[in-house]
N, C-alpha and C positions, 0 to 999 in steps of 0.2 A: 087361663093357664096356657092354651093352644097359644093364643094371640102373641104370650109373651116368648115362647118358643119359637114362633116363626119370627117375631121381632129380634131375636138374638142369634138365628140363624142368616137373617140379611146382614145385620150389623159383622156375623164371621163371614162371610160371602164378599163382602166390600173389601174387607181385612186383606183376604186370600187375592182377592184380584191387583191390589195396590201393592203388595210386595211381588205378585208376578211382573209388574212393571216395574219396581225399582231393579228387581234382578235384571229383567232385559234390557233396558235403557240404562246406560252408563251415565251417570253423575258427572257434569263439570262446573269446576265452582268458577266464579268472576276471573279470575287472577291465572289460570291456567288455560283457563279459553284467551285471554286478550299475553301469554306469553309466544314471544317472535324468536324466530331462530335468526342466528347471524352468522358472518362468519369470519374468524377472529385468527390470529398468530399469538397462542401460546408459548412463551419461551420460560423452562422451567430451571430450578437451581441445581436439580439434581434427579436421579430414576423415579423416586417416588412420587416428584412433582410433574413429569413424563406421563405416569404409569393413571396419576389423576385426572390431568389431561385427556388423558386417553379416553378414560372412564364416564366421565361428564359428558363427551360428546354424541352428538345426535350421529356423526359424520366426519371422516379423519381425512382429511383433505393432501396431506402431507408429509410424511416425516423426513428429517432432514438428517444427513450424515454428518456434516461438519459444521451444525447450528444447533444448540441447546432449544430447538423449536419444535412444535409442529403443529400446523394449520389443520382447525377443525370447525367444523359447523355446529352452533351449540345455543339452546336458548336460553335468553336475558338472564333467568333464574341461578343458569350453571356458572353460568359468564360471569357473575355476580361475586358468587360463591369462589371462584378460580383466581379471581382478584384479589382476597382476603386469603387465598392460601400459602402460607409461611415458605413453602417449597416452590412457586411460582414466585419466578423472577418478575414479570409485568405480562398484561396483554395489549393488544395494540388491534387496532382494523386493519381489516383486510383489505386495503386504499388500493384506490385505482388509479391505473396510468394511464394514460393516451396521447397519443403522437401530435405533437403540432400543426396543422393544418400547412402545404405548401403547394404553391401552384409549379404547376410542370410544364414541360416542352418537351416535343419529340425534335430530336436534330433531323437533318435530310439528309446525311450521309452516316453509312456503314463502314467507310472505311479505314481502317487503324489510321492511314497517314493523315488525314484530312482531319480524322477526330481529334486525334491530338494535337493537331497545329490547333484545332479551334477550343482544346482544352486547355486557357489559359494556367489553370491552377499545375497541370503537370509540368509545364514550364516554368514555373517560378519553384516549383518544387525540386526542378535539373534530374528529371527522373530517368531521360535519356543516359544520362552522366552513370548513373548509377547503375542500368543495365550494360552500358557498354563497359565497366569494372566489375559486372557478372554476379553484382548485388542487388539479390530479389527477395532477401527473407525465405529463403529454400529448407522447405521442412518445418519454420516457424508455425504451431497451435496456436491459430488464434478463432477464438469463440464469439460468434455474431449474435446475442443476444435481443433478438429485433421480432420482425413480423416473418420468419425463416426466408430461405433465400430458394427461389425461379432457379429450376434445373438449367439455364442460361448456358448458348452455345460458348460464350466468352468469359465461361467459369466454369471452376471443377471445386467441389463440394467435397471432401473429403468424409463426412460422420453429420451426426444431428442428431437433437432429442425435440419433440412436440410438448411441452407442457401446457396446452389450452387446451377445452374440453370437448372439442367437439371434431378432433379430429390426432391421430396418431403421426402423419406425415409433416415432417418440418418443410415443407415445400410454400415457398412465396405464395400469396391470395390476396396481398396488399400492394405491395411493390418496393415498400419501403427500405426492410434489412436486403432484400435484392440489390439498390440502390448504392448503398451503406459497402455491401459485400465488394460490388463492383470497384468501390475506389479503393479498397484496401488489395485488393486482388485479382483483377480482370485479369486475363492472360494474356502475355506476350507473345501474339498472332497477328495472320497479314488480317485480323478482324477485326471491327470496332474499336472501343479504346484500352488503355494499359492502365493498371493499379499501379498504386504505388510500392506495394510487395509482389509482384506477377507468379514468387515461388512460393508462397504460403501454403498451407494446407487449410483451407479455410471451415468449420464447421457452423452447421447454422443450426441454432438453439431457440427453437422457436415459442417465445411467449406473450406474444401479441399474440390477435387475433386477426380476421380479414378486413376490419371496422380502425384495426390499430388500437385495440384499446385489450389491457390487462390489470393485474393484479398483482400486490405485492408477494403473495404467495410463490405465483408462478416464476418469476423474477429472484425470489430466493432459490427456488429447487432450478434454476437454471445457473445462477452462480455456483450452488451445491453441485451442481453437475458438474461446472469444468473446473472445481478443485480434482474433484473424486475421476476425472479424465486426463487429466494433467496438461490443463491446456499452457500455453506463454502467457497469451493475453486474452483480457475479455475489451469489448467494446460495446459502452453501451450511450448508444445515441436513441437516450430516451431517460427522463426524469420526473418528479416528485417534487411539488413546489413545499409539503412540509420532511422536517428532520424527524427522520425514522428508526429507534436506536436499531433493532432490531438488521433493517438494511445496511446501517455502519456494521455492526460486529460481521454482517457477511463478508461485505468487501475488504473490511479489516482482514478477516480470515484468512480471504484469498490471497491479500499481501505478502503477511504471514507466511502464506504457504510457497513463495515463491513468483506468483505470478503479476502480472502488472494489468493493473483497471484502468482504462482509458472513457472519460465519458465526457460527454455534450452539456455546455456550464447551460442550456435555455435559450427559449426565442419568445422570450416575453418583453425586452427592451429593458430589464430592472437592472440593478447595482447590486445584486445578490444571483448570486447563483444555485440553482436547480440541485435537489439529491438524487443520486449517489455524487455527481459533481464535485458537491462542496465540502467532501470527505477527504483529510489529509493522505489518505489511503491512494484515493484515486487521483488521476492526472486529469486537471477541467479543462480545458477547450472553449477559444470563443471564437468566432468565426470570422476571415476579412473579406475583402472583395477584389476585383481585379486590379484598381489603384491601389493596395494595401492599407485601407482606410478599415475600421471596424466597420462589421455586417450591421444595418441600421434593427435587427430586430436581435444583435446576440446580447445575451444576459453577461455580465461585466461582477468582480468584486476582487479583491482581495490574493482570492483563492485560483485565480487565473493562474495555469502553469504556461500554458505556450498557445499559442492560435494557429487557425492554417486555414485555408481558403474555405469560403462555404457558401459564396454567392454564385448563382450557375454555374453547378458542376456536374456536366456530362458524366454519366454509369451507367451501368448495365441496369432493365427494368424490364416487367414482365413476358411473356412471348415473345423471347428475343428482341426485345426492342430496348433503347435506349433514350432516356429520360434526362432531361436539366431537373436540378435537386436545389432547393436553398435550404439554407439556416445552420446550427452549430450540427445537428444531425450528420451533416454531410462534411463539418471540418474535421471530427473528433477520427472518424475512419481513416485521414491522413498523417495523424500522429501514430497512431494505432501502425500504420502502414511503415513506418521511420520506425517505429519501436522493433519489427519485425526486423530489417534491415539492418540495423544495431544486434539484435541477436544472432544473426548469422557472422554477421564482422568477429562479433565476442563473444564466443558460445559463453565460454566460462565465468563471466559475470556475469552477479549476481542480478533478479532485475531493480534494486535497489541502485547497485554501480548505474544499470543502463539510463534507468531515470533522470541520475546526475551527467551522464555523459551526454545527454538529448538537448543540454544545454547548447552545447556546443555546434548544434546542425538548425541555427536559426540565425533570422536574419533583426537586427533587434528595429522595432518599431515603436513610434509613439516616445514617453518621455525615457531618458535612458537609462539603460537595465530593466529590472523585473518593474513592469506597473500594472493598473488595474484591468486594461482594457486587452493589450498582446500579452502577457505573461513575461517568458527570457525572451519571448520572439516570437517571428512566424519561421514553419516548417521551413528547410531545405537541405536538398543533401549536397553534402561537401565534401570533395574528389578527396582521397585517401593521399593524393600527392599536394594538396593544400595543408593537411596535416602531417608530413614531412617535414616540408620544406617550415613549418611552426616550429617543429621538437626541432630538428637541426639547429637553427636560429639559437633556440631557450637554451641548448646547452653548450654553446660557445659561449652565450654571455655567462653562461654560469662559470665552465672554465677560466673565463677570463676575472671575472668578479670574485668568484669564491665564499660568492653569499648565498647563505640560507635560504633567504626567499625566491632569489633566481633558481635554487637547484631547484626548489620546491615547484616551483613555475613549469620546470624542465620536465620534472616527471610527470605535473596532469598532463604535458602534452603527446609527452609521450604515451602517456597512459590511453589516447583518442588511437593510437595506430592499432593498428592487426598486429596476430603475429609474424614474423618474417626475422630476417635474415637484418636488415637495417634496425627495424626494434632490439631486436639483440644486441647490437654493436652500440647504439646509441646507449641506452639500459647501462652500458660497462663502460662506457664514458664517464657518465654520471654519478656510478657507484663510484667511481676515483676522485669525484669531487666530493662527493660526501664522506667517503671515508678520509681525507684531507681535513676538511672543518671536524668531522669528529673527534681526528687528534690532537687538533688545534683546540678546540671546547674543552679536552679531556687534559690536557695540562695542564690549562688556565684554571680547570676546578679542582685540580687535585692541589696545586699552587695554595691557592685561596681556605683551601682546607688545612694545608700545613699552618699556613699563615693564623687564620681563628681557631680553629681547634675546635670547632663546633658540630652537634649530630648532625643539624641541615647541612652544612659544607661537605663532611665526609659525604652524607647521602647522594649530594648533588653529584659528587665527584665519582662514587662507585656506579651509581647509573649512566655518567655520561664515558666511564672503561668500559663497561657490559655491554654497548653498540659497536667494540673496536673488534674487526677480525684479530685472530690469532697473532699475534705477532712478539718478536723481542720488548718492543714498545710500551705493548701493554703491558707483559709483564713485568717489565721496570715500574710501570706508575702503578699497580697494582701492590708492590711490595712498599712501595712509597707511603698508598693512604693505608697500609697495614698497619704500619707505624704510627699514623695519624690514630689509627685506631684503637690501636692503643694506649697512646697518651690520652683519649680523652675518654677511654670507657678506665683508665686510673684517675684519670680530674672526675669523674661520676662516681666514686668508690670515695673520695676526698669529702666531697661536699655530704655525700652521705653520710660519713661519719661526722663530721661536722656537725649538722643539725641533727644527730640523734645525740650527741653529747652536751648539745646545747639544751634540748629535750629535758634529757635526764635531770641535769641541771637545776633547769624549772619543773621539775614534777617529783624529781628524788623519790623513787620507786622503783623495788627489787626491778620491777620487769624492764624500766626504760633505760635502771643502767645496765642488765646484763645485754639488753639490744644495741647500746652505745658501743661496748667495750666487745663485741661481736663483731660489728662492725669497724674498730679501731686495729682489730688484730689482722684484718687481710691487706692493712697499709705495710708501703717497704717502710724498712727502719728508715728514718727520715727527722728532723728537726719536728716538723708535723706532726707526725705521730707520737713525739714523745711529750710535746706540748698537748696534744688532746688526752694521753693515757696520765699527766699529771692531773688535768682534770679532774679527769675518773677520779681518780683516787680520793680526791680532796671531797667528794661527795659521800654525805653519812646517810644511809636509809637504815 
């Protein structure tokens, strides 16, 4: 009996010790030991798909003001689960960027005159031209979304935000958006060399790293930034060889909201171009060389808007020194730099207008008009008295012609000048030839209205009086297609009763002939009407 007590005393003793170990050792099954964390771009449909987001994550990496987004770190399981949620638009990785690989050169001189004789691209650019007419992009935001920009004696930094992790100051460590920075805005000193904008307010938004290498994340909370900052422009000379929806609805956004995307089409040598690049949104960039031949490594398609120099180009680069740069990286900065320059010319367009008016300041290359390799052209700027002496020209022939298409011609070009004292006078030229063809249009349709008697004609004819100013004229043709108007909203009253009496007719029913004989009684007395109300009559329901 002892025996079998002490035996049933071990057997509780085992007992008690094995559940003190399941208590202190934590249990992990197969499936939860071998789940990874990652780190992913949640973009949801609405708060609660936000609010989920939120919830599942190990790790909130983001949230984004003007992106239905936000970046978090979250393992496989949630990741899983966030996929299949009704309120989750999609998820996407956390892709990475990195700079193209280019070799450099220090020049041997420091000095502004020297450098730019030796800076071909600013002379094919006629950038001299453009500061001696005191056009520098003065005041234009433009936002350098790069590897941040070198406190550089031959730049002035305006703001900046750091979005990489390991450090709060947007201050260059790479050299690159230094670079980049330098040709859109070096200063106009007895110092090194000149931007192509010298008045910019430049800010450097740094999300590269000191390696050049980032993340799609960062790169959204940097475009998020210069919406939410109010920048002009962003530039980004750096890309994504896959399509990223998530990266479109950004720069979409930022279009949206006003600003203009300027980015680098790649230096892979393909016939596709690089994202954000290849976004109708953003303005792509391929890069030429001194002979204006295409740069042998720029990416080429389609989607090419304009090109501009990108084979050794002198800028600014770390420790005050100065650096030769190649590839689309270094053309895209000079559009970026003409965009700025356009904004000061035309505050008040929109940069939708400026976009289309960037046409106009290139030199066109390769097959002609828009092709795959130069876009409308390579960069330059062109003296505001070349664009004079255009609209002059456009609306003498218009005066003399009286055509449509010349007025039409007159105004884009006019449309390219400043304001001023000459744009005004030219402007009221023009308007005298077009209010000319208007009343000339506007006879000929009110004519042609009398003439058919039809809704299109009268329409054609009242819209083409609603463009005529104030005058006796109008008001003569106005009381003209009154009359038209009337004669054919009574031919609309004829035919209507017409085929409801024909109706009636064939259908003989209380309702179709009191509708016929409704409609028979708002006729004037007429031959007409009395031949439709015998009709009537003769029908028995």
């Amino acid at each position: 009996m002892q025996g079998a007590l002490s035996l049933k005393k071990k057997v509780l003793l085992v007992i008690v010790f094995l559940l003190i170990l399941s208590t202190a050792v934590p249990f992990h099954s197969p499936a939860a030991a071998s789940s990874k964390e990652t780190d992913v771009i949640i973009v949801y449909k609405n708060q609660k798909g936000k609010q989920t987001a939120l919830h599942e994550s190990e790790k909130v990496n983001a949230q984004y003001i003007h992106l239905p987004a936000v970046a978090i770190t979250a393992d496989e399981q949630a990741v899983t689960s966030l996929k299949k949620d009704p309120n989750i638009a999609y998820v996407t990785k956390n892709s990475k960027v990195k700079l193209a690989s280019s070799s450099g050169e220090k020049p041997t001189s420091t000095f502004q005159d020297e450098m730019v004789q030796k800076s071909y691209n600013l002379q094919k650019f006629n950038v001299k031209q453009a500061l001696k007419e005191g056009v520098t992009g003065k005041n234009v935001k433009v936002a350098v979304l790069d590897t941040g920009i070198f406190p550089h004696e031959d730049l002035k930094v305006a703001g900046g935000k750091s979005f990489v992790k390991y450090t709060s100051s947007y201050k260059d460590d790479e050299g690159h958006g230094t670079h980049v920075a330098g040709t859109i805005g070096a200063l106009n000193n007895d110092y090194g060399t000149v931007g192509v904008a010298s008045g910019v307010k430049l800010y450097a938004v740094k999300v590269l790293n000191k390696k050049g290498e980032g993340d799609l994340s960062s790169i959204l909370r940097g475009i998020d930034w210069a919406i939410t900052n109010k920048m002009d422009i962003i530039n980004l000379s750096l890309g994504f060889t896959d399509n990223i929806p998530i990266l479109r609805s950004a720069v979409d956004t930022a279009y949206k909201k006003g600003l203009l995307v300027v980015a680098a089409s790649g230096n892979d040598k393909k016939k596709s171009i690089s994202y954000p690049a290849a976004y109708n949104s953003v303005i792509a960039v391929s890069a030429t060389t001194k002979k204006d031949t295409l740069a042998s490594l720029s990416n080429t398609g389609k989607g090419i808007e304009f090109s501009a120099p990108g084979e050794k180009i002198i800028s600014t680069y770390l420790k005050n020194e100065y650096w030769y740069g190649t590839g689309t990286s270094q053309a895209a900065p000079h559009v970026t730099g003409m965009l700025a320059l356009l904004k000061q010319l035309h505050p008040k367009k929109t940069n939708v207008q400026l976009r289309t008016l960037l046409r106009s300041y290139t030199v066109d290359l390769g097959a002609k008009g828009k092709d795959t390799q130069f876009g409308y052209g390579r960069m330059q700027y062109i003296p505001q008295a070349t664009f004079l002496k255009a609209a002059t020209s456009a609306v003498k022939k218009a005066e003399t012609s009286k055509k449509q298409a010349d007025v039409d011609q007159a105004k884009t070009k006019i449309g390219r000048l400043t304001a001023n004292k000459q744009k005004t006078a030219l402007n009221e030229r023009i308007k005298k030839v077009q209010a000319s063809i208007d009343i000339r249009s506007a006879r000929a349709k009110v004519k042609t209205a009398e003439k058919k008697k039809t809704q299109s004609t009268v329409k054609s004819a009242q819209t083409a009086i609603h463009k005529l100013s104030k005058s006796k004229e109008k008001t003569s043709l106005q009381k003209r297609l009154d009359k038209v108007k009337k004669q054919v909203t009574y031919q609309k009253k004829v035919t209507d009763a017409k085929q409801k009496v024909k109706k009636a007719e064939a259908k003989r029913t209380k309702k179709t002939k009191a509708t016929a004989q409704s409609a028979v009684k708002q006729l004037k007395a007429s031959k007409t009407k009395t031949n439709l109300q015998k009709r009537l009559n003769r029908i028995k329901v």
